[in-house]
C-alpha positions, 0 to 999 in steps of 0.5 A, a space after each residue: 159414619 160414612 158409608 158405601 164402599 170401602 175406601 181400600 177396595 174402591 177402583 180409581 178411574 184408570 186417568 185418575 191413577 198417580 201414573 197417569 196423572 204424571 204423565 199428563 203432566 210430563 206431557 203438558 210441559 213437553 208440548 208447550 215446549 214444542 209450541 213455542 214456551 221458553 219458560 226462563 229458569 232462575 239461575 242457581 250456579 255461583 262462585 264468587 260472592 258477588 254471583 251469589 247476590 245475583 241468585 237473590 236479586 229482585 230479577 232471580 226472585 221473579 223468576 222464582 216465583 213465576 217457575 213456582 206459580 207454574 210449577 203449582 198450576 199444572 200440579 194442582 189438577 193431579 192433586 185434586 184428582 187424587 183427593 188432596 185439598 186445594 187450600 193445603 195444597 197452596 199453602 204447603 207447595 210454596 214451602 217445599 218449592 222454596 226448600 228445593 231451590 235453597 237446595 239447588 242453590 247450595 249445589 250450584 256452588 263451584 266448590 260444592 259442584 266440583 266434589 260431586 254433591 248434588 242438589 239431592 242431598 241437600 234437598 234431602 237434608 232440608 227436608 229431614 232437618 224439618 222433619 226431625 226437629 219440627 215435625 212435618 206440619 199437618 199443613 203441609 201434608 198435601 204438598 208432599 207428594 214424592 212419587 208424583 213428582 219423581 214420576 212427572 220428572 222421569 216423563 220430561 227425562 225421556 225427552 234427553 234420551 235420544 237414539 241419536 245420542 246413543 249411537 253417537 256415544 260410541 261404540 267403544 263406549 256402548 260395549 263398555 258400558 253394556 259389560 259394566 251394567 249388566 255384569 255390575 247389576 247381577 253381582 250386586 243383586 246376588 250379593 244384596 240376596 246373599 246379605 238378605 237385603 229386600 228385592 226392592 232395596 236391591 234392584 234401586 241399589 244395584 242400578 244405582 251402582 252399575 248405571 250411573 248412580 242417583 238417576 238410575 235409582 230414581 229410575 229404577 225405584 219408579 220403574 218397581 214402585 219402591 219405597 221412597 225411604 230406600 231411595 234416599 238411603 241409597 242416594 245418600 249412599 251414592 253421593 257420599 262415596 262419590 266424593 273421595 273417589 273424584 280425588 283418590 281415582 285419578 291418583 290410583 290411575 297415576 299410581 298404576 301408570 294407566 293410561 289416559 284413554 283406560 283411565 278415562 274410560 275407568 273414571 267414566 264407568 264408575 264415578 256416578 255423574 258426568 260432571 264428577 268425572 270430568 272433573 276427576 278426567 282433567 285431573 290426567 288429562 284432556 284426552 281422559 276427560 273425553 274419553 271419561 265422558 264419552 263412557 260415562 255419557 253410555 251408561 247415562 243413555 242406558 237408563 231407559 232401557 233399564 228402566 223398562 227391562 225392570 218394569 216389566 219383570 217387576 211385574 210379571 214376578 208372583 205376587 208371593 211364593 206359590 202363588 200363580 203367576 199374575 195374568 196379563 190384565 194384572 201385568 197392565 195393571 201393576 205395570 208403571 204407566 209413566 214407563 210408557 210415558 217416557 219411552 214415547 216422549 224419548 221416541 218423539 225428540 228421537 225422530 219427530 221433533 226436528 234436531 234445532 228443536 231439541 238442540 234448543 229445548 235440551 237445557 231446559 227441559 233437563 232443568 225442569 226434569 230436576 226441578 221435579 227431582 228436586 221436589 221430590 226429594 224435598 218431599 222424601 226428607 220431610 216425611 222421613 225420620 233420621 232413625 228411618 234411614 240410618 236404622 235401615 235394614 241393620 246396615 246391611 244395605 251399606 255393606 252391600 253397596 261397598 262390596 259392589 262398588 268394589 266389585 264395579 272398581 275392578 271390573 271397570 277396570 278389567 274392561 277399560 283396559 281390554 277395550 280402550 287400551 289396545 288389547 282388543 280394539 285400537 286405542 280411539 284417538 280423540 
């Protein structure tokens, strides 16, 4: 019988803390990118079947291995710090790794791409599979770390968000984008109240909504330390009303005889990735396309701000009804430290590192992001019962999610025509 102090009451070293573990972590990969490391990722885009022989060629399974072996080095530290065992760990990270990779390669198929599904549900689904039908193996437990790994991802995410980038966007864009999110957000919260939805399944599922979909949520969830279950509820949610909106929105711009920049700029507020609304654009035309992008690149840069704004009032709410409000030393505590994380790593490839740089790193540094996503969403699945998620909350959660994609529906499009179809500004000519 162990004696001593109670496990539960024990304060961990504050650089000992999951936060700052993935913040170190983020970090390392960033400065060794800055000091000249050009780690060669495995390539996971295919069409054809002599691309997919490619993806399993002796080459691509080196590359595999080496990203594997790295990716397990520099997580191992955290692992360790955090308690876990170095042999469960060796044994069950390889397997989660291959998993995720299987993921992103069934993702990276042109037909799959172009529907909009994405490397996370697949990375959910091999998981759950596993889950569901084996069980998760007391092996493997050590090597399932999904907030660690989301955390280490939303670091290296900072460096694609750049205040360079933002203005760049446009302003057409950034003001439809600000309305979208910020009207879109409060509807959706209020709505998921009126459904008597939890306050945590509402804040992922409304930035999921309103912002752009699987990152924000992943974002968000981070930001109020959410449970990784609603997550994925909520990002199989996004991924799977995605797919019928490529083909029905550009058919519904037609039938409304929209034009090309309001119907690019309605496809770029409401579908969730860039690259199912450049789909969706080159469905009308080169010029929605553009404009679609351009919008759609303006919620996109708005993730980090979101994700701060929540933080902080995540943490500064009453812990409970009648309760005093927390202190600022208990604000610091409950606060997200990889938050800071990310905003100093946007802020260094904003103004410190020099323009070649983050031309050169931007590729890489957003395949390692998903690299982590994708390990951590492999990790969702593997402890996550089917039950689990479809059991969640009565259904209630879904109802809401349609009520405000609904509502996002529309008032995108009251924007987009107001903003880019000459009723209050010019109509941009690209």
């Amino acid at each position: 019988m162990m004696s001593g102090v109670n496990p539960k009451t024990e304060k961990i070293a504050w650089w000992k803390q999951e936060d700052w573990l993935a913040v170190w972590l983020g970090a390392f990969f960033l400065a060794a990118l800055l000091a000249g490391m050009r780690l060669a990722l495995p390539p996971l885009k295919w069409s054809t079947q002599a691309d997919l022989t490619k993806l399993f060629s002796p080459a691509a399974f080196t590359s595999v291995a080496i990203l594997c072996a790295v990716y397990f080095v520099t997580s191992l530290p955290g692992i360790l710090a955090t308690g876990g065992s170095l042999l469960r760990y060796a044994a069950g990270f390889p397997v989660v790794f291959v998993l995720a990779w299987l993921a992103q390669i069934v993702a990276g198929n042109a037909t799959v791409s172009y529907w909009g599904v994405e490397y996370v549900i697949f990375s959910l689904l091999f998981g759950l599979v596993i889950s569901n039908v084996t069980g998760l193996p007391r092996w493997m437990l050590d090597a399932v770390r999904t907030e660690y790994f989301i955390k280490t991802g939303l670091v290296i995410m900072g460096a694609t968000i750049l205040f360079q980038e933002i203005m760049a966007a446009g302003a057409l864009g950034m003001l439809q984008a600000f309305l979208v999110v910020t009207v879109v957000w409060y509807f959706s919260f209020w709505f998921c109240r009126k459904m008597k939805v939890d306050d945590e399944f509402a804040v992922i599922l409304s930035s999921a909504v309103s912002i752009c979909g699987v990152s924000a949520a992943i974002a968000s969830c981070g930001a109020i330390k959410g449970d990784r279950k609603k997550l994925s509820y909520v990002a199989s949610l996004v991924l799977i009303v995605a797919m019928p909106m490529i083909i029905l929105q550009p058919w519904m711009i037609r039938g409304l005889h929209l034009s090309d920049a309001v119907g690019g700029a309605w496809l770029g507020g409401t579908l969730d990735t860039t690259g199912s609304v450049v789909a969706a654009g080159a469905l009308i035309s080169e010029t929605a396309m553009k404009i679609g992008t351009i919008v759609k690149f303006s919620q996109n840069v708005l993730i980090g701000v979101a994700a701060f704004v929540l933080s902080i009032w995540w943490t500064m709410r009453s812990p409970a009804a009648g309760q005093e409000k927390p202190t600022a030393g208990v604000i610091w505590e409950r606060f997200p430290k990889f938050v800071l994380g990310f905003i100093f790593a946007s802020l260094l490839f904003s103004f410190y590192v020099s323009p070649g740089t983050v031309k050169e790193t931007k590729g890489l540094i957003a395949g390692l992001r998903t690299w982590w996503f994708a390990l951590a969403f492999t990790s969702i699945g593997l402890e996550t019962r089917f039950t689990d998620l479809v059991s969640m909350e009565g259904g209630r959660p879904l109802v809401s999610f349609l009520v405000a994609q609904g509502a996002n529906l529309v008032w995108t499009l009251l924007l987009a025509w107001l903003i880019f179809g000459g009723v209050l500004f010019p109509v941009p000519v690209l």
